[in-house]
DSSP file (Angstrom, degrees, kcal/mol; ACC not computed):
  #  RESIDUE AA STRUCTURE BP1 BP2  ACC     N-H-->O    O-->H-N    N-H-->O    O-->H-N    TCO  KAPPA ALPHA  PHI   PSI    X-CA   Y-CA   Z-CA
    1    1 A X              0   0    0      0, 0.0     2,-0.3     0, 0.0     0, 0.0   0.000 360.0 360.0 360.0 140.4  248.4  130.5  191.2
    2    2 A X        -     0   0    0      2,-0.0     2,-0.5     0, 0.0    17,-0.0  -0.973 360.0-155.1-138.3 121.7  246.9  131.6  194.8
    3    3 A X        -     0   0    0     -2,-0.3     2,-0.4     2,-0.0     0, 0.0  -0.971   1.8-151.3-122.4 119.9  243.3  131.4  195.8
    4    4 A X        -     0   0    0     -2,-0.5     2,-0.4     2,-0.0    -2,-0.0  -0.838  13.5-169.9 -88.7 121.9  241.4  133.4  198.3
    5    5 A X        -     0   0    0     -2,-0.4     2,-0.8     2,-0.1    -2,-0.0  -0.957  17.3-176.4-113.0 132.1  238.8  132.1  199.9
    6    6 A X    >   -     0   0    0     -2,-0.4     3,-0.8     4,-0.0     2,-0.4  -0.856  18.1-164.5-124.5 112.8  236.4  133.6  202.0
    7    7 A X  T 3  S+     0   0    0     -2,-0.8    -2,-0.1     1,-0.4     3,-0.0  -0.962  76.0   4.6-141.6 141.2  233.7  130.9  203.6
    8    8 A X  T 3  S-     0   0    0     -2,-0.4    -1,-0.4     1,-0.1    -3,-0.0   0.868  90.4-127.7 -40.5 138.6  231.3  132.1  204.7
    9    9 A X    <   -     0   0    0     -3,-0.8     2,-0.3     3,-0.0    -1,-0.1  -0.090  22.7-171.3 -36.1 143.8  231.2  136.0  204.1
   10   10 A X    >   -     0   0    0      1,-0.1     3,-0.9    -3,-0.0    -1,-0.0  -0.880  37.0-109.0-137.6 162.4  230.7  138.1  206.8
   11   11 A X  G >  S+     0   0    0     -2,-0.3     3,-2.9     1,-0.3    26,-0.2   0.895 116.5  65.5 -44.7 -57.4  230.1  142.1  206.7
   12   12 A X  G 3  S+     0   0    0      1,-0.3    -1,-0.3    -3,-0.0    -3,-0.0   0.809  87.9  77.7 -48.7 -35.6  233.5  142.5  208.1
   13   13 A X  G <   +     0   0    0     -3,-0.9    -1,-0.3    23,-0.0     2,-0.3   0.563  69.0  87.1 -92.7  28.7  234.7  141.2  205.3
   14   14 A X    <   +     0   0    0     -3,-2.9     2,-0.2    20,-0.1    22,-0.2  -0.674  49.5  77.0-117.6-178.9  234.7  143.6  202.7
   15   15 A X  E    S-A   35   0A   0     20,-1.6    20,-1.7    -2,-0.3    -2,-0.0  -0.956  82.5 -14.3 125.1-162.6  237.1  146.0  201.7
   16   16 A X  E     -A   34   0A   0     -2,-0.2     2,-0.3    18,-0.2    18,-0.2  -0.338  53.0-172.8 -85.6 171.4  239.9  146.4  200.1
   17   17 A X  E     -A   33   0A   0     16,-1.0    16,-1.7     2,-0.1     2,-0.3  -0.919   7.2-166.4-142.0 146.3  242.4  142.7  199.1
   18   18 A X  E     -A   32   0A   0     -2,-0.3     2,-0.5    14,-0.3    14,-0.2  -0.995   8.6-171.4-103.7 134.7  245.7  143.1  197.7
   19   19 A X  E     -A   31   0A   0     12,-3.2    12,-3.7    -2,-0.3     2,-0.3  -0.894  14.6-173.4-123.2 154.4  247.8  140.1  196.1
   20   20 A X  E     -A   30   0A   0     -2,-0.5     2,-0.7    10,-0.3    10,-0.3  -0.958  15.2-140.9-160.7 138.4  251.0  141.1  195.3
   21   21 A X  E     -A   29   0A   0      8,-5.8     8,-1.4    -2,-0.3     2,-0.1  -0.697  10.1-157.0-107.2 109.2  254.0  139.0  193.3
   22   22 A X  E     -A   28   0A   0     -2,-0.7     2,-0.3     6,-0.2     6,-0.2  -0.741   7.0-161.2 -78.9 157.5  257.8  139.1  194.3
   23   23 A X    >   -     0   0    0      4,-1.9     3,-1.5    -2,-0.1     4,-0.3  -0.957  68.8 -29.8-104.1 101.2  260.2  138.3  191.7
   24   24 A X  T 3  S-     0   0    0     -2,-0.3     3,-0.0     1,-0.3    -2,-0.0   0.960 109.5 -76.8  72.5  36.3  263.8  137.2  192.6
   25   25 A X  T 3  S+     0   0    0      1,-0.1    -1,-0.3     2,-0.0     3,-0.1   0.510 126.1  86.7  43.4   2.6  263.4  139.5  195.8
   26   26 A X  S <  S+     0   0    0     -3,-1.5    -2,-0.1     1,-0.5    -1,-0.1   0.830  80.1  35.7 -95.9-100.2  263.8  142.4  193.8
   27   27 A X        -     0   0    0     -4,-0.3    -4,-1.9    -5,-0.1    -1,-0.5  -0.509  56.6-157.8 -89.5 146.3  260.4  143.7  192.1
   28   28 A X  E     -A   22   0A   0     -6,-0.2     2,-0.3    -3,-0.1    -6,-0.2  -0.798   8.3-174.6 -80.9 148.6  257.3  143.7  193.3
   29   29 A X  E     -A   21   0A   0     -8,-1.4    -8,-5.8    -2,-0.2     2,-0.4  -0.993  12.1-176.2-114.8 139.6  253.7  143.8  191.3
   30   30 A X  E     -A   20   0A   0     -2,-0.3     2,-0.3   -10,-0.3   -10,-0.3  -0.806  12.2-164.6-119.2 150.8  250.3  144.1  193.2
   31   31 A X  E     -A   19   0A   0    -12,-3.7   -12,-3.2    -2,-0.4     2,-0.2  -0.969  15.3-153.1-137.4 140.5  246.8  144.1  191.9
   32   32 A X  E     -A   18   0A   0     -2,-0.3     2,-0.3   -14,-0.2   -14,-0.3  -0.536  13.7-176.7-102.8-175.6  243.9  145.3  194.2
   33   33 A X  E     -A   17   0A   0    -16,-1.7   -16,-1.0    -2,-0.2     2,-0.4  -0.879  17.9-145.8-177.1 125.7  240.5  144.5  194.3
   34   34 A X  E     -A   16   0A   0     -2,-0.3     2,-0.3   -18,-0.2   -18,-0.2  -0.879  21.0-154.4-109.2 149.6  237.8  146.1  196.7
   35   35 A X  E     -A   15   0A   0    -20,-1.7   -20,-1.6    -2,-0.4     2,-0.4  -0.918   4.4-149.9-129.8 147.2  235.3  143.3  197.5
   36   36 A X        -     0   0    0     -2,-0.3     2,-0.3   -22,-0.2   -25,-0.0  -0.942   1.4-152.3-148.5 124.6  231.5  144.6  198.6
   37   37 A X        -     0   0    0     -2,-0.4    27,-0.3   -26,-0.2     2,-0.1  -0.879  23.1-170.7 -81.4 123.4  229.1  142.5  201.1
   38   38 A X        +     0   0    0     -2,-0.3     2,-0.3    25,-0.2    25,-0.1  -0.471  29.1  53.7-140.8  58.1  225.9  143.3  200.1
   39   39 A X  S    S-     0   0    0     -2,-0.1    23,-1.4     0, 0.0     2,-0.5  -0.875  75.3 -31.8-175.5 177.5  222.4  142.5  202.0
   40   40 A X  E     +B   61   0B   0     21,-0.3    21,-0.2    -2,-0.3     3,-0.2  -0.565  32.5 173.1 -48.1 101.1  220.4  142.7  205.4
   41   41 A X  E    S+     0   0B   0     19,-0.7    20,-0.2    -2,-0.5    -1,-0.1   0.425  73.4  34.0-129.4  52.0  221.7  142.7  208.3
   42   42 A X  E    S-B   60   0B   0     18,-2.1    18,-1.1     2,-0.0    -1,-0.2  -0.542  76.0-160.5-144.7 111.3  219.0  143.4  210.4
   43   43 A X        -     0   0    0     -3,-0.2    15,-0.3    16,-0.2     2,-0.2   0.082  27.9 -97.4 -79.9 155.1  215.8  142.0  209.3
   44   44 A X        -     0   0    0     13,-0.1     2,-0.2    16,-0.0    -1,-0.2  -0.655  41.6-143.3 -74.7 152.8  212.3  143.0  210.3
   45   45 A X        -     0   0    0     -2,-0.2    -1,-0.0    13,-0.2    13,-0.0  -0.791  22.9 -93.6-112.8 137.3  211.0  140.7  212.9
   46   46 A X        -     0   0    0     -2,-0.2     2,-0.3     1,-0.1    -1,-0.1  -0.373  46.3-159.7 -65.6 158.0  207.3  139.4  213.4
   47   47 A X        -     0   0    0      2,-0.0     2,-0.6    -3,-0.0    -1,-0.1  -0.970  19.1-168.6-131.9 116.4  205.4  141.5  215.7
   48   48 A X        +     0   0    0     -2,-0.3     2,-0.4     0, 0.0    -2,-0.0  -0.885  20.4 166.5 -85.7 114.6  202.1  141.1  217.8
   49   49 A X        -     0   0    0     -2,-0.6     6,-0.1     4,-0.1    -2,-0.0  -0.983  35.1-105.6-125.3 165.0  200.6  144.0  219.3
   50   50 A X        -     0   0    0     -2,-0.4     2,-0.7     1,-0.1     3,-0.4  -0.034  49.8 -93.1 -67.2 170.1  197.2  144.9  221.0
   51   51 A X  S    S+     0   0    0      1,-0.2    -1,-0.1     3,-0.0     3,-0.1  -0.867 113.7  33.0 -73.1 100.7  194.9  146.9  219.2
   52   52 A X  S    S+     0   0    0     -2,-0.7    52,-0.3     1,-0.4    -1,-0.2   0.236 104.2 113.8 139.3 -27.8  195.2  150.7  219.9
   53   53 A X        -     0   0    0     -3,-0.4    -1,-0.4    50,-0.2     2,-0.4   0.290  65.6 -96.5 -16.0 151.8  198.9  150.2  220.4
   54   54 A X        -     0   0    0     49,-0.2     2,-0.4    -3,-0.1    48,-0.2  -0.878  27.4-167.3 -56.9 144.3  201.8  151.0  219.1
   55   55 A X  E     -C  101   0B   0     46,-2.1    46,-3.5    -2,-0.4     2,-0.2  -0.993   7.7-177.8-151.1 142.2  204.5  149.3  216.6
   56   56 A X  E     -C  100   0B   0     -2,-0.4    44,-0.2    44,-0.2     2,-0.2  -0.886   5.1-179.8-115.1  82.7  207.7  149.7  215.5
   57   57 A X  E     -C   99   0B   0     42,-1.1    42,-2.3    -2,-0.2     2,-0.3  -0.676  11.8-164.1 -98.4 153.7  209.7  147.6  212.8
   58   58 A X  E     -C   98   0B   0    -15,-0.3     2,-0.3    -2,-0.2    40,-0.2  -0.858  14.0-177.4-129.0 167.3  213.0  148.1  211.8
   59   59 A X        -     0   0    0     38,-1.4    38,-0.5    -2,-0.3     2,-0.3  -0.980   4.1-169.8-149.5 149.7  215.5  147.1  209.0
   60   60 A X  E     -B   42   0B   0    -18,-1.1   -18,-2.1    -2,-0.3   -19,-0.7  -0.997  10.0-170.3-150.1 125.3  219.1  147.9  208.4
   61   61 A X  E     -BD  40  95B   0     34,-2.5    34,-1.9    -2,-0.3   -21,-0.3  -0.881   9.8-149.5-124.8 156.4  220.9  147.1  205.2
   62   62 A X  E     + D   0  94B   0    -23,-1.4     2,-0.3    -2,-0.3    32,-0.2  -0.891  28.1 142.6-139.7 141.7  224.5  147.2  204.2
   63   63 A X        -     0   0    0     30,-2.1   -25,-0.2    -2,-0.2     4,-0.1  -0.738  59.3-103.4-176.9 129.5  226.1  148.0  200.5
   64   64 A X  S    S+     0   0    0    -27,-0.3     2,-0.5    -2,-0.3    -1,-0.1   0.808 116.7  37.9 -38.7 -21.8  228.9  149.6  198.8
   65   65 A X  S    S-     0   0    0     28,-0.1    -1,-0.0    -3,-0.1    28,-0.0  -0.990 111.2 -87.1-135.5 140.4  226.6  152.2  198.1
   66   66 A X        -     0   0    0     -2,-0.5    -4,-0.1    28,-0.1    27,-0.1   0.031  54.1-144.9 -47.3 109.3  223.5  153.7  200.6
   67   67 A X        -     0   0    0     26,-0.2     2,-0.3    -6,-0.2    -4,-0.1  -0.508  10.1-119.5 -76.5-175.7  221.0  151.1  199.4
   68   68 A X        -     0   0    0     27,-0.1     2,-0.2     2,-0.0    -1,-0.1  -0.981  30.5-155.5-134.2 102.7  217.4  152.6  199.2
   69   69 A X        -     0   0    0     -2,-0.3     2,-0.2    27,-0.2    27,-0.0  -0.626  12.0-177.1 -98.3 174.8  214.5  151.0  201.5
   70   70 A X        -     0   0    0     -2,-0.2     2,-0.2    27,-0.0     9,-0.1  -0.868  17.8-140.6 175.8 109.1  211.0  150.8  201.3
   71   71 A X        -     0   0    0      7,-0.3     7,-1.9    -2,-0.2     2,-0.2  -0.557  23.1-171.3 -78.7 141.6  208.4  149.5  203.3
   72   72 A X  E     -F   77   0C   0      5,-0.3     2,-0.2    -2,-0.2     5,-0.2  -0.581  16.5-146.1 -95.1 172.4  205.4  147.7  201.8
   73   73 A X  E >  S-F   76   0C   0      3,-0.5     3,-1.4    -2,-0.2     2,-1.1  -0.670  78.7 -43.5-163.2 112.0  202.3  146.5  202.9
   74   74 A X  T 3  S-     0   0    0      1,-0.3     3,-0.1    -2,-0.2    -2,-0.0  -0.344 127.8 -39.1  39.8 -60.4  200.8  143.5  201.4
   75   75 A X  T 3  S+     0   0    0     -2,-1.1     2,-0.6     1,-0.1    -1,-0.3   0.719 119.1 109.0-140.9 -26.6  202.1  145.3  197.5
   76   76 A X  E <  S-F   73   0C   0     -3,-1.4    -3,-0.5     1,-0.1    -1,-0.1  -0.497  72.8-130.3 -57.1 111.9  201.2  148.8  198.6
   77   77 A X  E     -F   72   0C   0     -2,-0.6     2,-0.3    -5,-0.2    -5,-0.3  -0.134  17.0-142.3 -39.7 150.3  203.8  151.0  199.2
   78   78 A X        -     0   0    0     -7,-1.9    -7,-0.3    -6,-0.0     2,-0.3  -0.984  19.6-178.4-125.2 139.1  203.5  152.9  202.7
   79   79 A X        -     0   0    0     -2,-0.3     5,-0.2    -9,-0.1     2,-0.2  -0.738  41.0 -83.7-122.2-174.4  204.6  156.6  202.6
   80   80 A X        +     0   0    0     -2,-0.3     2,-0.2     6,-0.1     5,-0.2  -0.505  61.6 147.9 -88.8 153.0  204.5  158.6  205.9
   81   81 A X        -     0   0    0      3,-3.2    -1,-0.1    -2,-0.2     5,-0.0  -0.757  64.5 -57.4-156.6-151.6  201.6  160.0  206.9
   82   82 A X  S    S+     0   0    0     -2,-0.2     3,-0.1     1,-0.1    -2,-0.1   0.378 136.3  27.5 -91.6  11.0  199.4  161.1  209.8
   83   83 A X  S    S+     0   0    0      1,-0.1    19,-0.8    17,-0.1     2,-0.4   0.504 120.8  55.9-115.8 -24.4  199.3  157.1  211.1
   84   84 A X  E     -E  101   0B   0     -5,-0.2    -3,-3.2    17,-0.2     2,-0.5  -0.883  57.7-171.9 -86.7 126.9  202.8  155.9  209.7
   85   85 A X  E     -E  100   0B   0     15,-3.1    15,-2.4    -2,-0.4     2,-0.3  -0.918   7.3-168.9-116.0 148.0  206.1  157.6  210.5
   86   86 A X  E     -E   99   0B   0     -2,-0.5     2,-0.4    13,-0.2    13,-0.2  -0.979  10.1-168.5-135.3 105.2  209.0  156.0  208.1
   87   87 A X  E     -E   98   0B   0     11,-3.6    11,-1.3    -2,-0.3     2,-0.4  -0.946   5.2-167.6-107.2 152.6  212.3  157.3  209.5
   88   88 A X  E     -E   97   0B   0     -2,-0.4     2,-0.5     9,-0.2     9,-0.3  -0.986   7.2-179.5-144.8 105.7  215.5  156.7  207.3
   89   89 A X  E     -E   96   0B   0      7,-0.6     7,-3.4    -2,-0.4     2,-0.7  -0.995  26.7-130.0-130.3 124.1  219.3  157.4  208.9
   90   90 A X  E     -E   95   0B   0     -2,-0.5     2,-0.4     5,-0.2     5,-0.2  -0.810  19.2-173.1 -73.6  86.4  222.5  157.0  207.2
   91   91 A X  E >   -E   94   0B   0      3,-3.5     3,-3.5    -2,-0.7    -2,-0.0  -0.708  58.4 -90.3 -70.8 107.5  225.0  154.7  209.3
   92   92 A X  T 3  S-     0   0    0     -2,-0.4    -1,-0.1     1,-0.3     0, 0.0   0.214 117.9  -0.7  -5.6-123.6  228.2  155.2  207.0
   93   93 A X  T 3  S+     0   0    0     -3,-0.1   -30,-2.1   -27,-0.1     2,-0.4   0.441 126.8  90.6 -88.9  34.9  227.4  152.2  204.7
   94   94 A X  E <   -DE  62  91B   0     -3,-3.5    -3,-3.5   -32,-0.2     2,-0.4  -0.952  57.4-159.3-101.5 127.6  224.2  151.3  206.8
   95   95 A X  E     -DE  61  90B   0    -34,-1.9   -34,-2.5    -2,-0.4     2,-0.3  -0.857   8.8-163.7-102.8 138.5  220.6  152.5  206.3
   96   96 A X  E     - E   0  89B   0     -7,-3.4    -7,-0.6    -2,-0.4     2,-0.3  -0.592   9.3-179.6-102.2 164.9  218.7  152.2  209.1
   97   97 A X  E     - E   0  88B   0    -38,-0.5   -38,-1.4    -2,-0.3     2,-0.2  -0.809   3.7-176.7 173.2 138.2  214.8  152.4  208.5
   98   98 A X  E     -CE  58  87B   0    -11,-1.3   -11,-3.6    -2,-0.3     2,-0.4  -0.934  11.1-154.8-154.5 133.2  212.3  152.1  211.4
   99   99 A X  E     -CE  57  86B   0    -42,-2.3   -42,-1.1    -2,-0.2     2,-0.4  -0.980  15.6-172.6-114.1 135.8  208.1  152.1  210.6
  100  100 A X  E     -CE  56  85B   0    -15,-2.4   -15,-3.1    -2,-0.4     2,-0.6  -0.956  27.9-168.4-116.6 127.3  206.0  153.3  213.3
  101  101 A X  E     -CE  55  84B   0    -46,-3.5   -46,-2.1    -2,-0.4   -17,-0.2  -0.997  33.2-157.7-104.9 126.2  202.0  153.2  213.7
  102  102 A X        -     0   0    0    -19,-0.8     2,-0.7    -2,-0.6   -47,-0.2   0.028  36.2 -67.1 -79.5-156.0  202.2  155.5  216.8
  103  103 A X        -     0   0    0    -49,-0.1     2,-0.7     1,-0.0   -49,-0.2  -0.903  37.6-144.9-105.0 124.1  199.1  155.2  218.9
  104  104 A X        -     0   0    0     -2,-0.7     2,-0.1   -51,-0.3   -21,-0.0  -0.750  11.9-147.0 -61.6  89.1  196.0  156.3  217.8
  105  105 A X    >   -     0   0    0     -2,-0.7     3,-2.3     2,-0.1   -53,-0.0  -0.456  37.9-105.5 -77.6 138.2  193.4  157.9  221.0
  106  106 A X  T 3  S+     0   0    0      1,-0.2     2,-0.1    -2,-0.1     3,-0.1  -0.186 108.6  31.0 -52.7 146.5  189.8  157.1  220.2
  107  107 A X  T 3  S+     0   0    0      1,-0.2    -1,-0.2     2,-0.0    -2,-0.1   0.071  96.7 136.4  71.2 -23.1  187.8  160.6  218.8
  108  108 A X    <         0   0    0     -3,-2.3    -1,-0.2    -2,-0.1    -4,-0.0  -0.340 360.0 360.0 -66.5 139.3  191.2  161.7  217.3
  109  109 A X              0   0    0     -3,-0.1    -1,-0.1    -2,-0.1   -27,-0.1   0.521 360.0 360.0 -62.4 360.0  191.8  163.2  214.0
């Protein structure tokens, strides 16, 4: 019996693992096994800004597959509009997400 341990997981570590059994030097048998890291890593961060301002937060998630984000606000969903931009980019298996209230000039529609 052989046990792999990986403590703690890191992003780097996934991919594929192969164990593989000699016999007598002669045959081999292998089994593979692709192992998936799955979670944030880069979180949104609190933000202060002035009134009138702009702000930008961002988040970046990692997953065998393009996870799907979505900003909220308090339980309301925010979709883009003519004060929120939501931009979205596909790093290979990082989504990047950035929400922006761009600045708003006083008298503007």
């Amino acid at each position: 019996t052989s046990l792999l341990v990986l403590s703690p997981v890191e992003f780097e570590d996934a991919g594929l693992y192969k164990c593989e059994a000699v016999f007598s030097g002669e045959s081999a048998m292998s089994l593979t096994s692709t192992f998936f890291v799955r979670g944030f890593n880069v979180q949104p961060q609190d933000t202060t800004t002035v009134n009138m301002t702009s702000a930008t937060l961002s988040c970046q998630a990692i997953g065998d597959a393009a996870p799907q984000l979505t900003w909220y606000h308090g339980s309301d969903k925010l979709d883009h509009g003519p004060t929120i931009s939501i931009s979205t980019k596909l790093l290979g298996l990082y989504l990047l997400s950035s929400l922006s209230w761009p600045r708003r000039w006083i008298g503007s529609d």
